[in-house]
N, C-alpha and C positions, 0 to 999 in steps of 0.2 A: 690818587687817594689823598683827602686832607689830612694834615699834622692829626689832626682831632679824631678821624676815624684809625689812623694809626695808633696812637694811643690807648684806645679804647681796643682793640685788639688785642695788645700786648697785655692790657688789664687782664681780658677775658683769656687768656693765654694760662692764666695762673688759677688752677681750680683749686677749688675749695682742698685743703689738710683734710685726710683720714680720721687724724687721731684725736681729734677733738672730741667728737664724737662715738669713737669709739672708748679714751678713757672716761666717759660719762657714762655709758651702757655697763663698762665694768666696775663702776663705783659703783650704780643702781644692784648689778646682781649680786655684788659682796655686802651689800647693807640688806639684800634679800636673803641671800644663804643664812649671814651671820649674827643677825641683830635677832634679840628675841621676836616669836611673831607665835601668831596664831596657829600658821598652816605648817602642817607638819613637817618635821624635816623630812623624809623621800621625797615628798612631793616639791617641794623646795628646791631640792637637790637634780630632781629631775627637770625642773626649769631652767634651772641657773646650767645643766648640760645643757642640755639643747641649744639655748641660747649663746654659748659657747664655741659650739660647733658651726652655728650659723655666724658666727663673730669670724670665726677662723677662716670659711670661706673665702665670706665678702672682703677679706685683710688679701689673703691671696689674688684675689683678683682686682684689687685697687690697694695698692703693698702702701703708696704715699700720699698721693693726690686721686681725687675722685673723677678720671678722665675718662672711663670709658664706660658705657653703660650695657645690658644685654635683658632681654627678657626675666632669666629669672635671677638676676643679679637684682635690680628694679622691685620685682615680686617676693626676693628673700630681703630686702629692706624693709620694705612693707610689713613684712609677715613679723620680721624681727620685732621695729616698735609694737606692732599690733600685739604680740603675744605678750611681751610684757609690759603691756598695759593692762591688757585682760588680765593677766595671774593677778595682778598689784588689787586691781580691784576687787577680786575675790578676799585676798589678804585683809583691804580694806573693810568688804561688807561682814568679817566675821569680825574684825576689830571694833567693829560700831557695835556690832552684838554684843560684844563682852564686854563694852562700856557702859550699855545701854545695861545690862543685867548687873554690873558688877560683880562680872567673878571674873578670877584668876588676878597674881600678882598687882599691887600697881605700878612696881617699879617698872616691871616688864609689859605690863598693857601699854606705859609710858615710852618705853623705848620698842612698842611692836606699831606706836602712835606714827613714830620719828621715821623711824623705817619707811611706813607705806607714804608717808608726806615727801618725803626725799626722793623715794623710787617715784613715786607721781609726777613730781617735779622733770626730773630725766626722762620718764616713759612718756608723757605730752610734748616735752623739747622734741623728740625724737619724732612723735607723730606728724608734728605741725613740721616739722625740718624735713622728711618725706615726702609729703603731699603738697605744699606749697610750689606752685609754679611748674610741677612735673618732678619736682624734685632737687639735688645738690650738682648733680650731672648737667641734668637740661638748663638749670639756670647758669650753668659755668659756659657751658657749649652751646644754645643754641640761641640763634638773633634773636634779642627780646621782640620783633611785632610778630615773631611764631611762638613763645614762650604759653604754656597754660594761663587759665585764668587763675591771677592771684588770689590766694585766701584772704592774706594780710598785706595791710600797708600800714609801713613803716614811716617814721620823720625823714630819712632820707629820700624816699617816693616822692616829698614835696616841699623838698629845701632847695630846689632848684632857685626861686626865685628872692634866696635871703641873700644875708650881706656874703662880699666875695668867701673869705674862709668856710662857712660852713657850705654855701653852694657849692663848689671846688668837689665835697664827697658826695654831693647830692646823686641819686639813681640818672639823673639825666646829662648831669654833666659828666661824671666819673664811670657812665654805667653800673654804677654799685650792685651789687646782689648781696643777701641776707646769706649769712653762715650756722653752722650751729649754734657759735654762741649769743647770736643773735636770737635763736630762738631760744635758747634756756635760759638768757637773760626776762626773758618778758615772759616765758613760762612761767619761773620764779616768780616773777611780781605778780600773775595772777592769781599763783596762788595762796600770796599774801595780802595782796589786796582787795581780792575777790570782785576782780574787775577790771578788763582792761585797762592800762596804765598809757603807754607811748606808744603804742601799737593796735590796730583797730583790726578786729572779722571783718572779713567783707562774704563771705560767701556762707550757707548756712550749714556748711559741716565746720567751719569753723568756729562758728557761733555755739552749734554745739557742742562739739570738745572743749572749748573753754568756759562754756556754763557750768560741764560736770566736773572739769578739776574746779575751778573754783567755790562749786557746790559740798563739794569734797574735803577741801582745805577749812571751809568754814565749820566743816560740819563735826570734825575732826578737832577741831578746837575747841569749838562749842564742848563736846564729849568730854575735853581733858579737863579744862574748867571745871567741871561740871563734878569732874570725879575730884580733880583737886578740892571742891571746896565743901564736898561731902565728907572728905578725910579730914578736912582742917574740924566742919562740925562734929 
């Protein structure tokens, strides 16, 4: 075996941190429990368990590093992003009602705005950090030419061929794979930029999750403006 597939071994040796990911999930559900919001607190309350429960699990059964994967370990990640993505959007499509009508507070429409902007942020990180490539597991463990087809590429995917220093971390020299905060970095900027930034869809479930956050992020903004400068009139 060559120096270089050696190397690359020892990379792939080292999976991806638990907890990155997971204190992002627990920021998202305390800015969910605790921020003012639309949806009622039970119901709230009954999300942010749930979601707990299913944190507690998956902690159990991947305590540090994410090495080993199992059917419904795989399927309670899934479920995990997916569910609160879904609550958030609910949060969200009443929070656009109440902008759109203006009633109730504005300090608290303002901070039930923040909320579902933030949780949006984290619950897309989480999706697109799930589905991508098979997932945080398959992309640590198995040989990329079995690896899913990718959603996204990244500038690493195609820094092979620049100057030495940045090719060095390149996906082809280093074997690179995407981490979470690789995915909530560019989550983040979609949905401030409402637009792809350094990171491109390739496939069309990606294309559409990040249509509707950054659908979402604008639309949300637009609303607050909107109420902002009807209080200033």
């Amino acid at each position: 075996m060559s120096d270089t597939e050696t190397e690359k071994e020892a990379r792939r040796a080292q999976p991806e941190h638990r907890w990155p990911a997971v204190i992002a999930t627990v920021v998202a559900l305390a800015a969910y429990a605790l921020l003012p919001s639309v949806v009622p607190l039970i119901e709230r309350y009954a999300v942010v368990g749930i979601c707990l429960l299913m944190i507690v699990a998956l902690v159990i059964y991947n305590p540090h590093h994410l090495t080993r994967e199992s059917r419904w370990s795989r399927r309670a990640e899934i479920g995990l992003s997916l569910f609160i993505l879904v609550a958030n959007q609910v949060a969200f499509a009443e929070t656009v009602i109440r902008l759109l009508n203006k009633r109730g507070n504005g300090y608290e429409l303002l901070l039930a705005s923040l909320q579902v902007w933030l949780t949006n942020v984290i619950a897309f990180a989480l999706v697109f950090w799930v589905l991508d490539r098979g997932g945080p597991v398959a992309r640590a463990t198995v040989p990329r030419p079995k690896l899913a087809l990718a959603d996204f590429r990244f500038p690493q995917d195609e820094d092979h061929d620049a100057v030495v220093e940045v090719a060095r971390g390149s996906s082809k020299q280093a074997d690179w794979v995407p981490n979470y905060i690789d995915y909530f970095y560019f989550s983040l900027s979609n949905s401030m930029a409402f637009s792809p930034t350094d990171t491109m869809p390739l496939t069309h479930r990606a294309k559409l999750l990040m249509a509707l956050e950054s659908f979402a992020g604008f639309l949300l903004l637009a609303l607050v403006i909107a109420r902002a400068v009807s209080l200033i009139g």
